[in-house]
N, C-alpha and C positions, 0 to 999 in steps of 0.2 A: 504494500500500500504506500501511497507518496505520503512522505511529511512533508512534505513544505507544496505551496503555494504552484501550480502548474507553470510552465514555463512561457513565454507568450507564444514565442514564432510556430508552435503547432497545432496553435487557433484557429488560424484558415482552413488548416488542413480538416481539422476534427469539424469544423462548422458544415464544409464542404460535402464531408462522409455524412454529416447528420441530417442537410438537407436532402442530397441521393437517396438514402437508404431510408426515410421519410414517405418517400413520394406514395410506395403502394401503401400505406396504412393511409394517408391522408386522402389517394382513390376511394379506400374502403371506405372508409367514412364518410365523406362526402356524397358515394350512391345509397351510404343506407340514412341518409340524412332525405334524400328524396324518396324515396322507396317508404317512410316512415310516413313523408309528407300527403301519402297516397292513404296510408292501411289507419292514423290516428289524424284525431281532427282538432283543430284548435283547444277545446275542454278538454281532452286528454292529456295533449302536451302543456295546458297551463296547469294542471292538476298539479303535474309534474313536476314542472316548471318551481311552483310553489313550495314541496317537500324540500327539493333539490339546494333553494336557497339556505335551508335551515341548516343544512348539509356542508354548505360553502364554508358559511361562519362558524361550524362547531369544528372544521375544520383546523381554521385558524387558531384556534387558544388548541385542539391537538397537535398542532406541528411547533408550539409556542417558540419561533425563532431558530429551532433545534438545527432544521436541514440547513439555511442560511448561512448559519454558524459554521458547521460543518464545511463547508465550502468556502468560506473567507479564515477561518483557522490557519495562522502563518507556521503555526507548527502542531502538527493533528498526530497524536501519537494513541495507540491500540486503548489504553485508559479512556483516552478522551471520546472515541467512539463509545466503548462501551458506556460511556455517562450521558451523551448523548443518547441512546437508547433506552436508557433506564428511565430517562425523563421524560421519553417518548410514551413508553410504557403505560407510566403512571397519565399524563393528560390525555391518551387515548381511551384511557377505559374511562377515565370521569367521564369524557364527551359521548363517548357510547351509550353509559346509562342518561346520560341529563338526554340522548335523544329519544331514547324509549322512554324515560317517563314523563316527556315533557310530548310524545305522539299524539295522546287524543286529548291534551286539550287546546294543543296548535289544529287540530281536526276540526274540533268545536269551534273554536274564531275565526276560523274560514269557511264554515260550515260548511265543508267537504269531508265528507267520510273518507273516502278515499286516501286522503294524506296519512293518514294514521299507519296503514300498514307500508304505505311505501316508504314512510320513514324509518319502519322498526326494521322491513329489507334490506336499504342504505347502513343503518348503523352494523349491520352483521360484516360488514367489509371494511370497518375500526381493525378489527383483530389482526388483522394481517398486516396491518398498517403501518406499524413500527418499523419490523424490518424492510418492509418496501422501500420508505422513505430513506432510512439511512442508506441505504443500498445506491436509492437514485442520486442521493448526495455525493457521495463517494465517486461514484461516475462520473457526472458533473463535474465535480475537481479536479479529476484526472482529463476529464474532456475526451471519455469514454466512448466517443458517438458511435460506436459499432454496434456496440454492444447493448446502449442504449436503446439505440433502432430496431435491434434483435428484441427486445422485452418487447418494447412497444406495439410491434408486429405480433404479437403470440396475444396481446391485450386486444387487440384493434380486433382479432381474428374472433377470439370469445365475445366481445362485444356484440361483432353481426349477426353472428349465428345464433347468440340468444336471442338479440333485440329482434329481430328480423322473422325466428322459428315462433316465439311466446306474441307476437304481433298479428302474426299471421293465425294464429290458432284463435286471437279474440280477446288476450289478459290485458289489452288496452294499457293504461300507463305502467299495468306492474311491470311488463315487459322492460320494460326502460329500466325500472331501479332491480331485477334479475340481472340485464346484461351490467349494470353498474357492476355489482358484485363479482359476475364471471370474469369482468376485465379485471379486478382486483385479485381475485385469486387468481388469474391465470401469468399475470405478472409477478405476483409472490415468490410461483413455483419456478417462475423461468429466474429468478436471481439466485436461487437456491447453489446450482454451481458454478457462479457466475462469482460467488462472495469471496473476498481476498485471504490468501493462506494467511495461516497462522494470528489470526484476526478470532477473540472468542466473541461469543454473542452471548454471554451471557450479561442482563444488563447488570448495572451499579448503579450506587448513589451517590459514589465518589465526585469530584472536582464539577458540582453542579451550579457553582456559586459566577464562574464566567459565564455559561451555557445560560441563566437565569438572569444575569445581567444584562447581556445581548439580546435574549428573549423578552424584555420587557418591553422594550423600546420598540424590536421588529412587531411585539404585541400589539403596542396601540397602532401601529400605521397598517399592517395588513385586518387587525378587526376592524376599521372605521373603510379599510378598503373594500372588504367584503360587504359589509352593511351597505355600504354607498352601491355595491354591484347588485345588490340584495333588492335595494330601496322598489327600484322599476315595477318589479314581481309583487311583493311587496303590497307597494302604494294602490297599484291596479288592481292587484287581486281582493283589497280591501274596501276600493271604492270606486270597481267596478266588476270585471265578474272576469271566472279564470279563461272564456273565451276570449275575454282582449287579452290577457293574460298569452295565451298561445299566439295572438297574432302581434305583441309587444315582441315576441321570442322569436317571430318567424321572421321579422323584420332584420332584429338585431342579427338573427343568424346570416340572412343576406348580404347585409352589410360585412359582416365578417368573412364573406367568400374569403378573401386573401388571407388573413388566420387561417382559414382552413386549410387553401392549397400550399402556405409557408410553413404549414405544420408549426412542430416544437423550433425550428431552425432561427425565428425571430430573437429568440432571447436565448439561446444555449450560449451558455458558458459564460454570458454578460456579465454574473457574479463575480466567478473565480478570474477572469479577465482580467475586469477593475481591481479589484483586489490584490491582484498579482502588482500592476500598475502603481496602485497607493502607497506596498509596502515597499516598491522599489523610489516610491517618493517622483516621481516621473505625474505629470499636469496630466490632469484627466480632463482638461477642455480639448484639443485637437481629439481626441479621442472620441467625445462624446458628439463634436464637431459633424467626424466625419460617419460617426454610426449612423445620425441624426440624417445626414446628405443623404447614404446610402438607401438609409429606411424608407427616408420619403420619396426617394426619385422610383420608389418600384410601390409602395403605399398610396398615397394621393395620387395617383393616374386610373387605378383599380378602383379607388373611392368615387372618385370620379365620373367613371364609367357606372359605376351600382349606382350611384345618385340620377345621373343623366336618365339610366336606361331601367331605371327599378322595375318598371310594369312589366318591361318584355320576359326581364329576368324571372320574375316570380311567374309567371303565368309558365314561360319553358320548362322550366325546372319546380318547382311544386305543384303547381295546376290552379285552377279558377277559384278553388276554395277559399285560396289563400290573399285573391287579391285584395282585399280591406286592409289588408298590412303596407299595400302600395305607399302610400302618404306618409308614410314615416320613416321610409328608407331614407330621404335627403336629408332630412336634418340629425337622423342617426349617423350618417358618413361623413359630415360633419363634426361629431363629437369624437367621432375614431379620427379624423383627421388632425384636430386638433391634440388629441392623445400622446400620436407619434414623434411629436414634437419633443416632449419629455419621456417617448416609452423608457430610455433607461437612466430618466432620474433617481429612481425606486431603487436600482440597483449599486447605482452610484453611492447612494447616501449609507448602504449597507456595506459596502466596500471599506468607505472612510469609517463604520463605526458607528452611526449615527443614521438608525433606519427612523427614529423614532420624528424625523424632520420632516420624513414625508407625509407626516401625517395631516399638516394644517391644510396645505390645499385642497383632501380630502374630507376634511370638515367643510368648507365653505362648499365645495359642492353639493356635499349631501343635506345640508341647512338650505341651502337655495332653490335644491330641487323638491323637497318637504314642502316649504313654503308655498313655494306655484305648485305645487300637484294639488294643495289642500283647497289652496282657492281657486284654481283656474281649471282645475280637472271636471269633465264632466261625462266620460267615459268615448273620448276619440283618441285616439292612438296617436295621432297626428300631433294633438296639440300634447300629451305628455313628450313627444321626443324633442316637440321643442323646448318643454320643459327644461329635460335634459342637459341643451344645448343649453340653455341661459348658468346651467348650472357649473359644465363646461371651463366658458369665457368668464363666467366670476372668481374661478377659482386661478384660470391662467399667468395675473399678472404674480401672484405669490409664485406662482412656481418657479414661475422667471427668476422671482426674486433670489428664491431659495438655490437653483442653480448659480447665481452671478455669486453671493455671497459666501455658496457654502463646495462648491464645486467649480469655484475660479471659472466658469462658463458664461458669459457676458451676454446680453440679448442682440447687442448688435453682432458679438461673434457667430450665434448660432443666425441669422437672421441671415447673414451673409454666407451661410455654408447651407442653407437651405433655398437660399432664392433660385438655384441653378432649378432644384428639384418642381419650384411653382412652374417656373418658364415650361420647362416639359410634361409637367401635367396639363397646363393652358393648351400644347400644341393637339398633346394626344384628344385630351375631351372636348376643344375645339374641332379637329377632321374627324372623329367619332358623329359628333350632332351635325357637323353637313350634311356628312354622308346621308344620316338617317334619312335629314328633310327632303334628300334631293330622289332618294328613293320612291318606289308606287307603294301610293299610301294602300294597297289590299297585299300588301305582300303581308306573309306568316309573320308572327312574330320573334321565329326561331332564326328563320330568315335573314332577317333584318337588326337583329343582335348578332348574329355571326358576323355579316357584314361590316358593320358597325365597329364592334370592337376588331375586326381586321384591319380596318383602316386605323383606330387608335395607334394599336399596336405598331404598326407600321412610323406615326408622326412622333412615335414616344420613341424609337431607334434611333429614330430621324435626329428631334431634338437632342438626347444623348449626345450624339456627335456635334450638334452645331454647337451645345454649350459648354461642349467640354466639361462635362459631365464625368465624375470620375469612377461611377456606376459603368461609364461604357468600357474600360480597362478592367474591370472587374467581370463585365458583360465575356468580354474576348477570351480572358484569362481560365473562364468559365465553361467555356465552348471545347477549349483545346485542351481542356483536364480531360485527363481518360482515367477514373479511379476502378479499382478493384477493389470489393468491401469483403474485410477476413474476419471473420467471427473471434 
């Protein structure tokens, strides 16, 4: 096992292997995402939707900062694993029982029955959870992406086959929190010999006093993060009903095509990255600079395209059911647009030591989007994503802040290492929407989004090149990697 912090220069390499070896898990997923879209209907997946939240957050106080830690440890030695575990251990099984006993009377206030057993399914897949986590930790640090991809693939695979067999038979949303669990146990068993020699698992309660220190701080920024992911499902499902609830979800999941097909490859190894980086005392601005460049010149064009083209997309790819979710896709790509701006601030501020920073900006969004849902909501989809978005932009100028001051990241520096990324967004989602108009208006709508984004595709190359774009070096370099992945 490595003690010390991974090295940089075989980040590329490993990022490379993890986006490659990616791709058919994030295939699978994304046809049984449509396929799902067919066999449950809105009230199924908001049902879902709703358990699942409870799920996110009881998450967070079980991982209490532990994996994090883990991966930014400048010196991770066999003890320290095992204490990490131990404390794993223990906040997994509180969070296990507080979610069995807190099932039916989160049942009762939603007044869905339903929730109640899909909850007590979800929490059966705690147990395993301890060793999962450390395991993926430990990866991560090493910037494991083989093998990574190999678990993943063995999880993605149990996934469809449950989600897809218990769907097709009629268990409606159980189906969903079954395959939750099969992807968790079938990932467990794939780390099984995959876990580092002479490494014990048995936990301890030894050297818990750094592990608890760090965990406080990661505490409050990822529980106020989860809540604020929470809020949407949430807010809707309480004052309005869990079929917006499913089409709030079907939205947001559009919008996220690009998460989908970037897989996990967005943020792998962003942690142990930075981290490596701080401890070497080396400016995390050019770094975050050019993440920030890369992100958006392939981000914001995709967004762009799902905003311009939301109707064609949903009606292709989910079907007619789904179209009431239309109107909310543009101002959801929006709030991910804005997103990627700071996606690895989060990770940054855990790097330096200091997660507990990221948590103000996520207060004001979540107080801003409470506020307008309370008064302005009145069960349109539409108008909660603008919600959203106000919630967004109120929170953005801290974050800026929080970057210039506490990550030497300046807003004019990042401001200037993203403009190249708008120009090529403008180019592509500008010949995108020519395209469309210039088109017969009885053509398919399949049609005419193939079309459509072909052209994008084409002015987003285009631009690349004219702005010198440093995405298009990384484009090339990308092209003429010929990788072989070894288990």
């Amino acid at each position: 096992m490595t003690q010390a912090v991974v090295a940089v220069p075989g980040f590329r390499r490993a990022f490379l292997i993890n986006f490659a070896s990616s791709t058919s898990g994030t295939v699978v997923h994304f046809v049984v995402s449509l396929l799902l879209a067919r066999l449950l209907g809105p009230t199924e997946m908001g049902v879902y939707a709703v358990a699942l939240v409870f799920v996110n957050v009881a998450q967070v106080f079980r991982d209490f900062g532990v994996s994090s830690w883990l991966q930014r440890e400048p010196d991770l030695t066999p003890d320290k694993v095992r204490a990490g575990l131990g404390l794993l251990c223990c906040t997994t099984t509180l969070m296990a029982v507080v979610l069995v006993a807190g099932s039916a009377p989160l049942s009762r206030y939603f007044r869905q029955p339903e929730v109640q057993p899909i909850l007590r399914v979800l929490a059966l897949g705690f147990v395993l959870m301890p060793f999962s986590a450390v395991m993926a930790a430990l990866m991560l640090r090493d910037l494991a992406a083989a093998r990574l991809a190999y678990v993943s693939r063995l999880g993605t695979a149990a996934y469809a086959i449950t989600c897809l067999g218990l769907a097709m038979q009629g268990f409606g949303a159980m189906s969903l929190a079954w395959a939750y669990l099969a992807n968790i146990v079938a990932c467990s068993l794939a780390y099984v010999p995959l876990r580092p020699k002479g490494q014990s698992w048995w936990p301890s309660s030894r050297n818990w006093g750094g592990i608890v220190r760090f965990g406080a701080g990661s505490l409050l920024t990822q529980t106020l993060v989860a809540v604020n992911n929470a809020l949407p499902d949430l807010l809707v499902g309480k004052l309005g009903t869990t079929a917006e609830v499913g089409l709030l979800g079907r939205a947001g999941s559009t919008v996220n095509l690009f998460s989908t097909i970037a897989g996990s490859a967005i943020n792998f190894g962003a942690l142990p990255y930075l981290a490596n980086a701080h401890h070497r005392r080396a400016a995390l601005e050019p770094l975050l600079n050019r993440s920030a460049a890369l992100l958006t010149a392939v981000a914001w064009p995709v967004l762009a395209l799902t905003g311009l083209f939301a109707g064609d997309i949903v009606l292709t790819l989910f079907g007619p059911r789904w179209a009431a979710c239309v109107p909310a896709v543009p101002a959801l790509a929006l709030v991910t647009a804005i997103g990627m701006l700071c996606n690895y601030g989060g990770a940054a501020l855990a790097a330096i030591g200091r997660p507990d920073l990221a948590s103000a900006p996520v207060v004001v969004t979540a107080a801003v989007r409470v506020a307008l849902a309370v008064w302005l909501f009145h069960g349109d989809v539409a108008s909660f994503a603008v919600i959203m978005l106000a919630g967004s932009l109120a929170a953005l100028p801290l974050q800026l802040g929080l970057h210039a001051r506490c990550l030497g990241q300046s807003p004019g520096s990042m401001a200037k290492a993203v403009l190249p990324s708008l120009m090529v967004t403008v180019a592509c989602g500008g010949a995108a929407w020519t395209l469309a108009h210039c088109l017969p208006a009885g053509l398919p709508p399949a049609d005419r989004l193939v079309l459509s984004v072909t052209a994008g595709f084409v002015a987003w190359y285009a631009a690349l090149r004219l702005t010198g774009h440093e995405l298009a070096a990384e484009v090339h370099r990308l092209l003429r990697l010929r990788i072989t992945i070894r288990k």
